[in-house]
KOLLO-519963 format. One line per field, with one value per residue: residue number from 1; x, y, z of N, C-alpha, C, O in turn. Coordinates in steps of 0.2 Angstrom, whole numbers. Layout:
pos: (NUM; ...)
n_X: (X; ...)
n_Y: (Y; ...)
n_Z: (Z; ...)
ca_X: (X; ...)
ca_Y: (Y; ...)
ca_Z: (Z; ...)
c_X: (X; ...)
c_Y: (Y; ...)
c_Z: (Z; ...)
o_X: (X; ...)
o_Y: (Y; ...)
o_Z: (Z; ...)
END
This chain:
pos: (1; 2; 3; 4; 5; 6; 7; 8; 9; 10; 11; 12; 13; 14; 15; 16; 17; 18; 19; 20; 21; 22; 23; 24; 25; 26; 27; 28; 29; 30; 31; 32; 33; 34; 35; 36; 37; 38; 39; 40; 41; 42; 43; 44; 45; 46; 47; 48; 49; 50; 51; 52; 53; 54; 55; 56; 57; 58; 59; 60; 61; 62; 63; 64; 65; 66; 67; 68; 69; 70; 71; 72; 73; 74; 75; 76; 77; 78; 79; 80; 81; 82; 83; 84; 85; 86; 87; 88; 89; 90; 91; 92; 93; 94; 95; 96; 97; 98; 99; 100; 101; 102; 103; 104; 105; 106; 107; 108; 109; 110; 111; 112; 113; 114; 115; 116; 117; 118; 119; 120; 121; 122; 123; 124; 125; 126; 127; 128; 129; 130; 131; 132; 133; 134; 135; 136; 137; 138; 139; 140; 141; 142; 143; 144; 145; 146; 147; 148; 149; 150; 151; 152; 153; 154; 155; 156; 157; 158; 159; 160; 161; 162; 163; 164; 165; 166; 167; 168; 169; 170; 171; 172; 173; 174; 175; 176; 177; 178; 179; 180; 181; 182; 183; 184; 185; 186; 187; 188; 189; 190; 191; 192; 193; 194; 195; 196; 197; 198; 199; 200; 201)
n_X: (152; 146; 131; 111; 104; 86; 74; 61; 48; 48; 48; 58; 63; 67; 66; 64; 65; 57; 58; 51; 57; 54; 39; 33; 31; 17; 7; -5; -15; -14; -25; -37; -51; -57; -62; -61; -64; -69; -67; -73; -71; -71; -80; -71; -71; -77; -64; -55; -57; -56; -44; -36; -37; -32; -19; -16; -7; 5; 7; 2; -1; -2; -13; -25; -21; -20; -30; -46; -48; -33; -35; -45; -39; -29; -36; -48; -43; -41; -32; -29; -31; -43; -44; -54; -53; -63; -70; -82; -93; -93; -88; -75; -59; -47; -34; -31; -19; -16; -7; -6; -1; 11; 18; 21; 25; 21; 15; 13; 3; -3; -5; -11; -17; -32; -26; -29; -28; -15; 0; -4; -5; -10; -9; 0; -9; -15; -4; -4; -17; -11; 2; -7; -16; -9; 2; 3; 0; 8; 19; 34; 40; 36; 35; 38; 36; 43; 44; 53; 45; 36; 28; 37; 41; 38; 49; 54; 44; 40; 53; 54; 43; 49; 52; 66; 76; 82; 85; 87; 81; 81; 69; 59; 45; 35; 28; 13; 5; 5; 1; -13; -18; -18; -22; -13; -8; -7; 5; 14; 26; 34; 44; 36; 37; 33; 35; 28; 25; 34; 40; 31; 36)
n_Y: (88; 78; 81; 74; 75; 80; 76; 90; 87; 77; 70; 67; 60; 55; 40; 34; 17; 11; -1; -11; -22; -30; -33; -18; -10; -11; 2; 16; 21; 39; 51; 55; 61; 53; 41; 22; 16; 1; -3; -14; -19; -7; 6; 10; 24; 32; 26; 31; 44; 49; 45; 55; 66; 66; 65; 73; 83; 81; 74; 61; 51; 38; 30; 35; 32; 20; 9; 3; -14; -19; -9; -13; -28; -24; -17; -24; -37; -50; -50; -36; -24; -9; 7; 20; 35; 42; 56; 64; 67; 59; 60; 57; 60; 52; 41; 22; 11; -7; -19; -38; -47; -53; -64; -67; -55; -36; -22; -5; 2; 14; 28; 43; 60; 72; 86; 98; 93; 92; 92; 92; 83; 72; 63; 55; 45; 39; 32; 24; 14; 8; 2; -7; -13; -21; -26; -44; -61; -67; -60; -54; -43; -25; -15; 1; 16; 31; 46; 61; 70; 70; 78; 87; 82; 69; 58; 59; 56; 41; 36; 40; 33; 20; 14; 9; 15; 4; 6; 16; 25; 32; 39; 41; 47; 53; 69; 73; 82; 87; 77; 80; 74; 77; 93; 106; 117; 108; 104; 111; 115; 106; 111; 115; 111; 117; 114; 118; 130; 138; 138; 146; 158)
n_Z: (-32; -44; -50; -57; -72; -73; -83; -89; -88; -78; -60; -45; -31; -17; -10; 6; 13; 27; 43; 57; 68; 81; 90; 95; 112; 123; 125; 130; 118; 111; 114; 105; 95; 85; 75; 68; 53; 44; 28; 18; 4; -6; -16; -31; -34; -23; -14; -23; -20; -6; -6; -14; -6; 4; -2; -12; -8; -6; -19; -20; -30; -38; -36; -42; -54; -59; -70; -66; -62; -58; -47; -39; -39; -27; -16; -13; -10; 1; 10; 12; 21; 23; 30; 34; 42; 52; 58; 72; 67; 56; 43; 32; 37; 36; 30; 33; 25; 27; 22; 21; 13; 10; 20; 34; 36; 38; 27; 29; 18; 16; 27; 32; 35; 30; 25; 33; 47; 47; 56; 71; 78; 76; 71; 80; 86; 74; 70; 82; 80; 69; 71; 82; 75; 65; 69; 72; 79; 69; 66; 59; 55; 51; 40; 29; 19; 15; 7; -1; -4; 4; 18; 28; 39; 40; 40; 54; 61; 59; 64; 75; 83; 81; 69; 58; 46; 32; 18; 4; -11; -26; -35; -49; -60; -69; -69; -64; -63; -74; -83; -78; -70; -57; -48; -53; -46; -35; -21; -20; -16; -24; -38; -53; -68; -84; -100; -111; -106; -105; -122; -124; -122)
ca_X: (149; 140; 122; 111; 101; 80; 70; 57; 42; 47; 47; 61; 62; 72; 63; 66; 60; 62; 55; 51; 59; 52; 32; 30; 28; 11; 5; -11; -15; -16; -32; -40; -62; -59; -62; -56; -67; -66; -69; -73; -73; -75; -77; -66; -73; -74; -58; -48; -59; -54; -34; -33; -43; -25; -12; -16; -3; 13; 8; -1; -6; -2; -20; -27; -21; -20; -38; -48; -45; -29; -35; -48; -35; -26; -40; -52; -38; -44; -23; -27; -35; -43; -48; -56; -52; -69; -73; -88; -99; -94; -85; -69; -52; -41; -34; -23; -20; -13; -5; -3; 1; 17; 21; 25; 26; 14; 16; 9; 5; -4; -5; -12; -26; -32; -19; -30; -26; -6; 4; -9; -3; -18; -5; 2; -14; -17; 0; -6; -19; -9; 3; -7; -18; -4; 7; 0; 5; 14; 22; 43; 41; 32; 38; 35; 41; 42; 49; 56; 40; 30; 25; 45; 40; 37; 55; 56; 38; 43; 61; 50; 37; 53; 55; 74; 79; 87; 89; 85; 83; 78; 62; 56; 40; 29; 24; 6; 0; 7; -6; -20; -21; -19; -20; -7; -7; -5; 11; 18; 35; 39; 43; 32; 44; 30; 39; 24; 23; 42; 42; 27; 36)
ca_Y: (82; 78; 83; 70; 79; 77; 80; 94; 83; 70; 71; 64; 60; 50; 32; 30; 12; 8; -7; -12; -29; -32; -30; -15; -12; -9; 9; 19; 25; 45; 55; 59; 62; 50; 33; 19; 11; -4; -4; -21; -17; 1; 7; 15; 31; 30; 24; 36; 54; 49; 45; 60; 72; 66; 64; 79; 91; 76; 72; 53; 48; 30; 24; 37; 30; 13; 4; 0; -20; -17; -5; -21; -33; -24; -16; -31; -44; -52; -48; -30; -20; -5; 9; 27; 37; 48; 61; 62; 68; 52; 62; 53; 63; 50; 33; 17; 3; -13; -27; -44; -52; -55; -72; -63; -47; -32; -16; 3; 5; 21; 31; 49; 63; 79; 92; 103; 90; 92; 96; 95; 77; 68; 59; 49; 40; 36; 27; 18; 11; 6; -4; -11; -19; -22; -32; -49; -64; -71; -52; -55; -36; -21; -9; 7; 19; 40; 52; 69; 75; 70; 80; 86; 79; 61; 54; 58; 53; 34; 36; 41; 29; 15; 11; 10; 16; 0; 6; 22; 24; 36; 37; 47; 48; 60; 74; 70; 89; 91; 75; 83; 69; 81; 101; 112; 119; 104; 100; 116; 115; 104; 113; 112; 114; 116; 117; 123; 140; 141; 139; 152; 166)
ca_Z: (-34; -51; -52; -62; -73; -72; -88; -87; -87; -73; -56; -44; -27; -13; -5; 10; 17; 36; 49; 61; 68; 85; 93; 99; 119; 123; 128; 127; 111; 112; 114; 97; 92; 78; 75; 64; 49; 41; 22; 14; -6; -8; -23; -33; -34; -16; -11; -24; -18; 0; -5; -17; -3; 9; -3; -15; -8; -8; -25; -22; -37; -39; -35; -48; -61; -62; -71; -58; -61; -54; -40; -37; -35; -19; -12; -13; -8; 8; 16; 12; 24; 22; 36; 34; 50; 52; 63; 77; 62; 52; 40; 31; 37; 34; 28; 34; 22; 29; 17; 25; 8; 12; 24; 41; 36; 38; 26; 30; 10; 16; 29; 32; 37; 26; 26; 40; 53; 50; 63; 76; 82; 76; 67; 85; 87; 70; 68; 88; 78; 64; 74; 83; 72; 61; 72; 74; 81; 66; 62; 61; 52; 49; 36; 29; 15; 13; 2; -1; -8; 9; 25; 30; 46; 39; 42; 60; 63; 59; 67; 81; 81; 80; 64; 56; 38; 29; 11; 1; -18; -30; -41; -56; -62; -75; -67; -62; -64; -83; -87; -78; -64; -50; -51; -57; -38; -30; -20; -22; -12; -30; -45; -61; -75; -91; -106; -117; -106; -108; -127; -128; -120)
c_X: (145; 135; 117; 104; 92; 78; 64; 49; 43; 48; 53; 64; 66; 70; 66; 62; 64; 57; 56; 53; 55; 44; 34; 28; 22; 10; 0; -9; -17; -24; -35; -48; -61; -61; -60; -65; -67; -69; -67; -76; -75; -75; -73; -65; -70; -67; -55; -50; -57; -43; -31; -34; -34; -20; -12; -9; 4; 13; 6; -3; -8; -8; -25; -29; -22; -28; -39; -48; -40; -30; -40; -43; -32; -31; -46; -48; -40; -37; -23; -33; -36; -47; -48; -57; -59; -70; -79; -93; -101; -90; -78; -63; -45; -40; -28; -26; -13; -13; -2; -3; 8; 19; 23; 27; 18; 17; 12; 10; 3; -6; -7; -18; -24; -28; -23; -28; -19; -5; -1; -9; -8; -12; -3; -5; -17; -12; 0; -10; -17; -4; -3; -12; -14; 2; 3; 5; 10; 18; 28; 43; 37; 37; 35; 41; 39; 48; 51; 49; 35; 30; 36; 46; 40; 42; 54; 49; 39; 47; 56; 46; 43; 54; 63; 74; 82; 88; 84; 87; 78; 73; 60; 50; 39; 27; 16; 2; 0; 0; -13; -24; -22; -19; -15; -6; -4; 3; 16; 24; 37; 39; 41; 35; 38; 34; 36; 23; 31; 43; 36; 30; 42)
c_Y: (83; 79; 77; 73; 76; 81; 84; 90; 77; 74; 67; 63; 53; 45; 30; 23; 10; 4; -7; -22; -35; -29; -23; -12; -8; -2; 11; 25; 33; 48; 57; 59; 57; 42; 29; 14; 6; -5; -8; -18; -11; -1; 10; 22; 33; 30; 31; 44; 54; 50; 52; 68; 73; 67; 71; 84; 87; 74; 65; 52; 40; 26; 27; 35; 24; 11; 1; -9; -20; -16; -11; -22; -29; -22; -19; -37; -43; -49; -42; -27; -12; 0; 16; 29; 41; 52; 61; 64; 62; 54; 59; 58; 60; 42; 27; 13; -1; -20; -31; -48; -55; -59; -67; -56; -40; -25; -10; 3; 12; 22; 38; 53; 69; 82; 98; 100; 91; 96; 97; 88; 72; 62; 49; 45; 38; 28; 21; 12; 3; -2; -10; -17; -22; -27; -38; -56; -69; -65; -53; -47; -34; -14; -3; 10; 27; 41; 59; 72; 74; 75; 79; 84; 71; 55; 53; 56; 47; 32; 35; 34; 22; 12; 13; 9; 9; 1; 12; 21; 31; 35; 41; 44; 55; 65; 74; 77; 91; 87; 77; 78; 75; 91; 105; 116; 115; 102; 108; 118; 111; 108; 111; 117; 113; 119; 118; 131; 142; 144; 145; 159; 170)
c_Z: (-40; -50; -57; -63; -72; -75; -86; -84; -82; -65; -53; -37; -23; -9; 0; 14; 24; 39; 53; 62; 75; 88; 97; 107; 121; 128; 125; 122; 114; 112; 107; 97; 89; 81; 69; 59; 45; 33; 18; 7; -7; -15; -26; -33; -26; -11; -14; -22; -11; 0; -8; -13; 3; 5; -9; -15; -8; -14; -24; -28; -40; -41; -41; -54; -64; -65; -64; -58; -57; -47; -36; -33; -28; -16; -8; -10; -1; 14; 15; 17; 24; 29; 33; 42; 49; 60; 70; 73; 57; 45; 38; 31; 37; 32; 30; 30; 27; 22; 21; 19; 6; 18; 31; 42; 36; 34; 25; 24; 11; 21; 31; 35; 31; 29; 32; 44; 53; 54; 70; 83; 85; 73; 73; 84; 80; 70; 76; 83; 71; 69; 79; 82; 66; 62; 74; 76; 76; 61; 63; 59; 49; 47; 33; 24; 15; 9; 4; -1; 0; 14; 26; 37; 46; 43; 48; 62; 64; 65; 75; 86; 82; 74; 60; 51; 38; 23; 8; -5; -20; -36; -44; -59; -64; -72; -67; -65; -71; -87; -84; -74; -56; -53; -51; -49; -34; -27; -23; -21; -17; -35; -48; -67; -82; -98; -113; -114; -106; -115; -130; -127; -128)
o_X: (140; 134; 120; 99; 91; 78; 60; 46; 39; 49; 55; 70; 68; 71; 69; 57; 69; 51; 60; 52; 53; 44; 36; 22; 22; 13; -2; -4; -22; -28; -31; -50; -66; -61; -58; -70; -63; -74; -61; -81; -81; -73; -70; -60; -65; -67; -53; -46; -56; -38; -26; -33; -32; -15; -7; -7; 9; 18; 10; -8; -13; -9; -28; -34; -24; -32; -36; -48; -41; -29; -38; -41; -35; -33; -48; -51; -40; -38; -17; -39; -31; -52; -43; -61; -58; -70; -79; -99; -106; -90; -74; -62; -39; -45; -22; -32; -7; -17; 3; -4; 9; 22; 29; 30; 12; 22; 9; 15; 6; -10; -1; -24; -19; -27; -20; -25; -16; -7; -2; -11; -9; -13; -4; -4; -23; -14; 3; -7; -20; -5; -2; -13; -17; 5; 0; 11; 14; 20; 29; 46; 34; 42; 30; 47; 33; 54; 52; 48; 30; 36; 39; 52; 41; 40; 52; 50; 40; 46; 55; 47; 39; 57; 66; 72; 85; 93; 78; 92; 74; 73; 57; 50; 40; 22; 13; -4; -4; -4; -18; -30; -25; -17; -12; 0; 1; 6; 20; 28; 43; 34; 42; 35; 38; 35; 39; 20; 34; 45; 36; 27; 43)
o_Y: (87; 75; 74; 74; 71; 87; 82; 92; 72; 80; 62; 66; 47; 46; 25; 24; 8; 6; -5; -26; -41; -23; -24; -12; -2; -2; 10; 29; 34; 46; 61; 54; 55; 39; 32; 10; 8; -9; -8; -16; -10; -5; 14; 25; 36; 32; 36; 49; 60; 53; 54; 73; 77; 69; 74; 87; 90; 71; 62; 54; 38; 22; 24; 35; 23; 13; -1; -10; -22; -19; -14; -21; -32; -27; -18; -43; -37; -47; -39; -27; -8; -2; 18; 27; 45; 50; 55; 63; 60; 50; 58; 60; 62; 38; 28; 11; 1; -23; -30; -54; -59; -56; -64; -52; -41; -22; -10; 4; 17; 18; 41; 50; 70; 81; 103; 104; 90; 101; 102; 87; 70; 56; 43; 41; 35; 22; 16; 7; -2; -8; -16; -23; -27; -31; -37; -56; -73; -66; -52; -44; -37; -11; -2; 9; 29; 39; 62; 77; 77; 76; 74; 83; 68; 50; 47; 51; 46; 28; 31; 32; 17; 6; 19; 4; 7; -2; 12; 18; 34; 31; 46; 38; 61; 63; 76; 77; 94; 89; 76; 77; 74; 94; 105; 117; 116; 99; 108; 121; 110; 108; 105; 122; 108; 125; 119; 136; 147; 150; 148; 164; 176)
o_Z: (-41; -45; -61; -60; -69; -74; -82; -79; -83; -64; -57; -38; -26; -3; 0; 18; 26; 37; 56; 58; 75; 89; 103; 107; 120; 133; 120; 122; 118; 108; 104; 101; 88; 87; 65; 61; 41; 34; 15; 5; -7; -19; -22; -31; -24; -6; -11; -23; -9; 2; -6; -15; 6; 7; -10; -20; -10; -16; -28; -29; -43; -44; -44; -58; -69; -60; -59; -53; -51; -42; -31; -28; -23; -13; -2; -9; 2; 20; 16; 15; 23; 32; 30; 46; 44; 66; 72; 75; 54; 41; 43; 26; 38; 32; 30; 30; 29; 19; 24; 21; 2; 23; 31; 46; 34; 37; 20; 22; 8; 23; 31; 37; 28; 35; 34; 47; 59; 56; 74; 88; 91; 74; 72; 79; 81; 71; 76; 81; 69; 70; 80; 84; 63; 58; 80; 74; 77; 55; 69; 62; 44; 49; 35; 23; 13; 8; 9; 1; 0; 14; 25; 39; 50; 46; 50; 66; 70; 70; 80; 92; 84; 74; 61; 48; 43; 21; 10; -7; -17; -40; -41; -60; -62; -70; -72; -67; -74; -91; -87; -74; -51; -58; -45; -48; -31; -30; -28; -25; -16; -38; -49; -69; -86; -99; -118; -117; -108; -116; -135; -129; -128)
END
């Protein structure tokens, strides 16, 4: 099968989006120490040391970059909710954003805890909290998107959880580490193709 080639300096990756169609049946949320906080207008600084402190090692960067106008607009929109998972010290270990800017719909824009908590199935009872503040009474559908480059656990997570794949696509962007948005470390299971220590050998 053809190959379709990807220039040294971009990145490129498989979207899967999948939903939820119907509520949820109600179940106790799992045991966790944490708790759920609810953050009305962080600030920027704020918001993106907690998003970059989770998504670092999959390569988030989206909220990095944009001008903070921008990051305003969603983060300050009254149908976006914002939650910092904290610890029993008060410490920030993790993040759910909720967008309800969409008429009947609710979507997971993020997701996640720091990279010490993976795999430890802190995860269940975050995504409790998610649905269940997430589905409300005029909710037809809650959706949700991962990639190739996330936690290789992510897919079956959802699937789990009930959400149903409906369309997958491909997406290229810049390499975040070559511009010196994230570290040259980060996100190690992707190749970093620099083609200034190429042309110096």
């Amino acid at each position: 099968m053809p190959l379709t080639p990807v220039p040294p300096h971009m990145v490129a990756t498989i979207v899967t989006s999948l939903e939820l169609r119907e509520r949820p049946r109600p179940r106790p949320a799992p045991p966790a120490p944490f708790r759920l906080n609810r953050w009305k207008e962080p600030s920027a600084d704020k918001y993106r040391a907690l998003f970059r402190r989770i998504g670092e090692p999959w390569l988030w960067f989206s909220r990095l970059v944009i001008p903070d106008g921008e990051l305003f607009a969603i983060i300050h929109d009254p149908a976006v909710e914002i939650y910092a998972v904290e610890d029993k010290r008060g410490i920030e270990i993790g993040l759910l954003e909720l967008d309800f800017r969409k008429a009947g719909e609710t979507e997971i824009g993020f997701l996640g805890l720091v990279p010490e908590l993976a795999g430890k199935g802190h995860g269940n009872w975050l995504m409790a909290q998610a649905l269940t503040l997430g589905w409300r009474k005029d909710t037809a559908r809650m959706w949700v998107h991962s990639c190739t480059l996330d936690h290789p656990a992510a897919l079956g997570f959802y699937r789990r959880h009930g959400f149903v794949p409906f369309e997958r696509a491909i997406e290229t962007f810049a390499d975040p580490r070559l511009a010196g948005v994230l570290p040259r470390e980060a996100a190690p299971h992707v190749p970093l193709f620099d083609q200034s220590e190429t042309s110096a050998r």
